[in-house]
N, C-alpha and C positions, 0 to 999 in steps of 0.2 A: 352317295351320288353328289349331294352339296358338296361335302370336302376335295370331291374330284374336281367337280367347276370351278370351286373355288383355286386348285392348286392350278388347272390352266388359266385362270383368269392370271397368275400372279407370273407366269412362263411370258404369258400374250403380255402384259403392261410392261415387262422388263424388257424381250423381245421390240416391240413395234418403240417403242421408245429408245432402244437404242440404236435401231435404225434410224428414225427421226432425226437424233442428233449429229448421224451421220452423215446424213443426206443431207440437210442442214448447215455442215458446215463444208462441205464438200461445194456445193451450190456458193456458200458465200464467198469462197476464195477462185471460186468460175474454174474450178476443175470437171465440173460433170454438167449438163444443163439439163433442168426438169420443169416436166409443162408443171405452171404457175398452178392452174385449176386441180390438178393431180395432187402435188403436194400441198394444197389446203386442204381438200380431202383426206387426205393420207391426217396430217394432223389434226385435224379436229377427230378423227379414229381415235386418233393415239388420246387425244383429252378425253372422249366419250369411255372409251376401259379403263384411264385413270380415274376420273369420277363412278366407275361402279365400284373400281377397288375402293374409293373413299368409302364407299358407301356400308360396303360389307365390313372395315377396319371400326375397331370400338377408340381406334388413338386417337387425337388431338393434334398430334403429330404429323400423323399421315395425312389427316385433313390442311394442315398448314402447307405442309410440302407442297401437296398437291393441287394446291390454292394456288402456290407460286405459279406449277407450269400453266394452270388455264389462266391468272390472269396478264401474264406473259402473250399467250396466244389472243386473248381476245384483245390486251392490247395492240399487237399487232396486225391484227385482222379490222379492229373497230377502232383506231386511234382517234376521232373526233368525240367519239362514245365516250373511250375512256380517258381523256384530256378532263372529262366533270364526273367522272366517278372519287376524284381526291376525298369528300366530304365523308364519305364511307370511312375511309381511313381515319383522317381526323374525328369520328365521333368516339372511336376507340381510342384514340390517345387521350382522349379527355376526359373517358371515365376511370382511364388507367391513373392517368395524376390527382385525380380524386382517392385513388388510394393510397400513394407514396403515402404522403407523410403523415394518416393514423396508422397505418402498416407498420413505417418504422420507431413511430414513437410506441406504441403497442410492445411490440417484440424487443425492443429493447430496455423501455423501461421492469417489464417483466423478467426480462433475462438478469437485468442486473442485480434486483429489488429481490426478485424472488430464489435465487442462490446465494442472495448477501456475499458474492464472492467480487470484493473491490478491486483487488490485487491483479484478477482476471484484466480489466479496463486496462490498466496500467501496462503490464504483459501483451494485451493484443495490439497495444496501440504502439509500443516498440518495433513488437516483430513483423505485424503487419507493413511497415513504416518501410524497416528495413528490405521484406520478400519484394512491396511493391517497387522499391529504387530497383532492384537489385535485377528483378524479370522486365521490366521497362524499359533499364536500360539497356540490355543484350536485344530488345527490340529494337532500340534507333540502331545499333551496330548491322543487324541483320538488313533492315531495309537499303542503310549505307552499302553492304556489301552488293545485293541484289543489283540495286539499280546502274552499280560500276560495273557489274557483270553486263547485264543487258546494254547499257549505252543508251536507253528507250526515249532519250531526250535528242539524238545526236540524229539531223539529216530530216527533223520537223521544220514544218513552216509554219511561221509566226500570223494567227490573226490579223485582217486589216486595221484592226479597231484596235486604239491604241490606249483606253481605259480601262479600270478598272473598277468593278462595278462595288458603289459606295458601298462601305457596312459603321455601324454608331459603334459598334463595341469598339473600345481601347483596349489594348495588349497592359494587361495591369504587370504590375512591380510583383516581387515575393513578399514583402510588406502588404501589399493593399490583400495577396491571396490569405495570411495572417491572419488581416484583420475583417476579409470577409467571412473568415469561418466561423464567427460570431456572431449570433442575431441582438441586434436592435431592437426587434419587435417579431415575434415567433409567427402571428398571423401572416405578419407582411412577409415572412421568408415561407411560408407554406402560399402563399399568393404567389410569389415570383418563382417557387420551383427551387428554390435554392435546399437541395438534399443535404448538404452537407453541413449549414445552419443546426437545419432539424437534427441531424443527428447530435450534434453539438450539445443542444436542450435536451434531449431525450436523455443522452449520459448525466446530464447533471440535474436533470429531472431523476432518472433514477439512480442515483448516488443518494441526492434525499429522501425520496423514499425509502432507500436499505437502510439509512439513518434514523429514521424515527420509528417510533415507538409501535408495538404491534396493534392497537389499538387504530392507528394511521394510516399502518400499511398494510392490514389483510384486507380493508375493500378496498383499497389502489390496486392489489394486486388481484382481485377478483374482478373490477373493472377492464386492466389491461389484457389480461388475459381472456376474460369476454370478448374485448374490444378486438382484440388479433386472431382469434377461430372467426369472429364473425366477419372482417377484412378476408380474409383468406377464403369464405364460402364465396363474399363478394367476386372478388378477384376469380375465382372456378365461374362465375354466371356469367363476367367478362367475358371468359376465356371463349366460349361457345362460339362468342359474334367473331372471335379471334380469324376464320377462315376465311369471311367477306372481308373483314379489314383486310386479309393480305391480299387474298385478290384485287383489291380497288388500289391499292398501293401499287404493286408492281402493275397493272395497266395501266395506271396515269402514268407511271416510271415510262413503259415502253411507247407508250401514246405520245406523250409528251416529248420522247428524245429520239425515238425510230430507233433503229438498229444502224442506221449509216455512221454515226458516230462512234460508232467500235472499228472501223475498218482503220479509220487515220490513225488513231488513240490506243489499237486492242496492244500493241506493244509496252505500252505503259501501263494497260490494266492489267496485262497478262502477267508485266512484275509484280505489281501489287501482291494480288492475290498469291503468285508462285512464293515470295516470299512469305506473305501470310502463313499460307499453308508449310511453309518451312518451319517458320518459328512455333508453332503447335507441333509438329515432327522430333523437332530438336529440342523443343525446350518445355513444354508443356504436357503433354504427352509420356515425354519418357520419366519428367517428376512423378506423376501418376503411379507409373509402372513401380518404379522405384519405391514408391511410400506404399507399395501392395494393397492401391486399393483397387476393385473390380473393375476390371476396365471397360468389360460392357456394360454394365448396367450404370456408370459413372456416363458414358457416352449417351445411355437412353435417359439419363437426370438433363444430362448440358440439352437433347435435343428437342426442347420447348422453345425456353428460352433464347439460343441461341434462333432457330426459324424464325420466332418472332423479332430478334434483333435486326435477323438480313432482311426481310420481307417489309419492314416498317423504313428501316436503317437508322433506329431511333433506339439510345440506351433505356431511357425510362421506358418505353413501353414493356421490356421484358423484368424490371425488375422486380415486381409484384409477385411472378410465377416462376423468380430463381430463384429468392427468397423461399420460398412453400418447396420448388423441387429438389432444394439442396437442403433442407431441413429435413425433408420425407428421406433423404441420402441417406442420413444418418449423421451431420454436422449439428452440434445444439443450437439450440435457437441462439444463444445468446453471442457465438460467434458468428453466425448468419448474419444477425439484423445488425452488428457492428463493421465484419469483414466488406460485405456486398457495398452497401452507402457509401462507406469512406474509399471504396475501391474507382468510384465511378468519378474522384475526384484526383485520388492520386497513383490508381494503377490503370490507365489508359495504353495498354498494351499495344493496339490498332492503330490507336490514333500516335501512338511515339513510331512504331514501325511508316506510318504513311507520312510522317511529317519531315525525317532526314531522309524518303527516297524523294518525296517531293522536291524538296529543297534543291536538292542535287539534280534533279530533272531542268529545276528550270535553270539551273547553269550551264545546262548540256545541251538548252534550246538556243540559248543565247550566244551559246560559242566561248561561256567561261570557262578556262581550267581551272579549277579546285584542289591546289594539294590537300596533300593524304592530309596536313597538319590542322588545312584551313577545314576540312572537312570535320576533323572532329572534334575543332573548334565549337564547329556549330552543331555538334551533337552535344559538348556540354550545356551550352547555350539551352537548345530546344530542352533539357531532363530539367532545367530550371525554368525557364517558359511553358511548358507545357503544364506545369502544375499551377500557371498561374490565372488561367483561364475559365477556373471552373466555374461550371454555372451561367457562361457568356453564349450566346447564340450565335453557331455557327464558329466555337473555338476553333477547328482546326484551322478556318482559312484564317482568322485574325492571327494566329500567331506565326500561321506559315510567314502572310505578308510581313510581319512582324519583323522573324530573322530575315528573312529577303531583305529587307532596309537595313538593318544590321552590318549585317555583307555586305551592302552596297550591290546588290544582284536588283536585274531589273523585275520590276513587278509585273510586267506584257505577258510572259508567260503563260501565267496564270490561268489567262484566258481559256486556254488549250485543255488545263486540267479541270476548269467550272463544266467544259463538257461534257465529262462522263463521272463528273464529283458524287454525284448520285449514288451510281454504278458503284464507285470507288469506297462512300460511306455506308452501301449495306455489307461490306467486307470486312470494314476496319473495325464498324461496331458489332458485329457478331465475335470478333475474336476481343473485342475488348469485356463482351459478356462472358467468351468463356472463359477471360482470366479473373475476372472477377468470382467466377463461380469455382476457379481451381485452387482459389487463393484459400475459401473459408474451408474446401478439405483440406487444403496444406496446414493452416495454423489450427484445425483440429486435432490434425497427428502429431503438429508440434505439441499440442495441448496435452497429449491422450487421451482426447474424448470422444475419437469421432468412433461411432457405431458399426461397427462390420457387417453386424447382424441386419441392422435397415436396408446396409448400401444391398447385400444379397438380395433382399426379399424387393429393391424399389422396382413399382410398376406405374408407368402413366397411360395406365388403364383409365378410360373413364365409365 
């Protein structure tokens, strides 16, 4: 009798919800007209049988998703409410970056130390180097193509306001990127968030380690190894509060911008995203296929972190639990705790696909034509800029403005894109987590290490 309720409870949530979004969007384009009182009714139904299905689901998953649509809805319904529910969010990000960097010095000084395999370092850090130029850049191409297809710049009108709202970050050089990848002082780069610092220490922390004497190095490596099961329980206690964080995320999101700012702009999000989900179709996706690893259960590994990526639209908040669910995959620790960090600096997938459509956008609001040459001009440009921002707050818009001065393209634009920038970076960073996370099966199979047998059996059961 349960498993029967249960099976119509899963007919009724798919059902009433996909009429929702029918009606929905049907209503927002003023094709059908529905009393107002009805269809809040009607959706707060469809949220009340999504939250039983949370409820009866053992995933983490299904609770995240399902966090989206109510706090979607109550955004919408309570926007003064949810304009002060942000803090929610933010308390979750801040116990999540309490974990970065023992996480990765943890997992990596062990991986390194405790396989003594040096030669590995040297090998990931080649090929990695290479997979990330390599899948990046068929991003900026993809976005360039997208956005000349659509035209989603062409026949907008320009904000009255004709500033551009201040940011302190400097667009740095490939030198200063260089010489930021080296820490000065290890605390101060775990203070400032700088991942790619820590990782930097961690290798040559555990390069010393494998170098000395066992006497040295079996409690270092009893230590990190302690230290990264007990990060990783950590990180599972986070995960729990993981549902209210997304709910209070996406209501401030919806509270805070309304829905009116999709009707002017949905053209421009709608390439986004269309080519997003292209470039995982084309190019990420069919890698998978290709290197025969499981493709559903690789899809149920990406489907934590990636939730947590679009629901936050913040990279570190998921990388604690891509780390642990690409590991559980069956990828070794020690190309995890290497591939994922160093990914978040120089394989920015989302953010190279959003940053040549942008760019292009705002040529096409201003009435510039771009030849094909000028155009990929400034795609070599951005594969070179883009990697030099790591660690900077709010890189994409510094370097978008960045080539915009470059080109000589005006920076008014812009304005038009801050409006639904939100909207835009819970897209760019969910696909830039799951190149990160596609990257460490890839240079596991270039390795032959990666576990067949884990990828079969992974379950994000909790």
């Amino acid at each position: 009798m349960l498993k029967k309720t249960g099976h119509l409870l899963n007919i009724g949530c798919i059902l009433i919800t996909s009429i929702t979004i029918l009606l929905f969007a049907l209503s927002s384009f003023k094709f059908i007209l529905i009393i107002p009182g009805f269809f809040t009714l009607f959706r707060i139904f469809n949220v009340i049988l999504l939250m039983l299905f949370a409820l009866r689901s053992r995933s983490l998953t299904v609770w995240i998703l399902i966090s989206i649509v109510v706090g979607g809805e109550f955004g919408f319904d309570f926007p003064e409410v949810a304009k002060n529910l942000q803090f929610l969010s933010d308390i979750f990000l801040r116990l999540i970056k309490t974990i970065i960097a023992p996480l990765i010095f943890a997992t990596l000084v062990n991986g390194i130390a405790g396989h003594n395999d040096l030669k590995l370092i040297g090998r990931l850090g080649w090929k990695s180097i290479l997979y990330f130029e390599v899948v990046s850049t068929i991003a900026l191409f993809i976005g360039l193509i997208a956005i000349n297809i659509s035209k989603a710049g062409e026949g907008l009108i320009l904000p009255s306001i004709s500033n551009i709202p201040e940011t302190t970050a400097k667009l740095h050089s490939w030198s200063d990127f260089l010489l930021n990848m080296f820490p000065e002082n290890i605390i101060k780069s775990i203070f400032e968030g700088n991942i790619l610092q820590v990782v930097v220490f961690s290798i040559i922390f555990g390069i010393a380690v494998a170098k000395s004497g066992d006497r040295f190095r079996a409690p270092m490596l009893r230590f990190t190894g302690s230290l990264a099961e007990v990060m990783f329980k950590f990180t599972k206690i986070i995960m729990y509060y993981a549902p209210l964080a997304v709910f209070a995320a996406i209501a401030f999101t919806i509270g805070h911008l309304g829905l009116d700012v999709l009707s002017t702009l949905l053209k421009l999000l709608a390439t986004l995203y269309l080519a997003l989900l292209a470039f995982l179709l084309l190019v990420i996706f069919p890698m998978v296929i290709i290197l025969k690893i499981p493709f559903k259960k690789y899809l149920l590994a990406l489907s934590e972190p990636a939730s947590i990526a679009f629901a936050t639209a913040n990279s570190e908040s998921a990388l604690p639990v891509a780390l642990e669910s690409m590991e559980r995959f069956g990828v070794p620790r020690e190309i995890v705790a290497f591939v994922i960090p160093a990914g978040y600096s120089f394989n920015l997938d989302g953010t190279s696909l959003y940053l040549s459509l942008a760019s292009v956008f705002v040529a096409q609001v201003a009435g510039i034509h771009l030849s094909l040459g000028q155009q990929l001009a400034m795609c070599f440009v951005l594969i070179l800029t883009s990697k030099g921002v790591a660690g900077v707050s709010r890189a994409a818009l510094v370097v978008l403005l960045g080539t915009l001065s470059s080109f000589g393209l005006p920076a008014t634009p812009v304005f038009l894109i801050l409006g639904i920038d939100v909207l835009m970076d819970m897209a760019r960073t969910t696909v830039n987590v799951i190149g990160n996370c596609t990257a460490t099966v890839v240079m596991a199979k270039w390795e032959h290490s990666f576990d067949n047998q884990k990828a079969e059996n992974f379950s994000n059961k909790i």
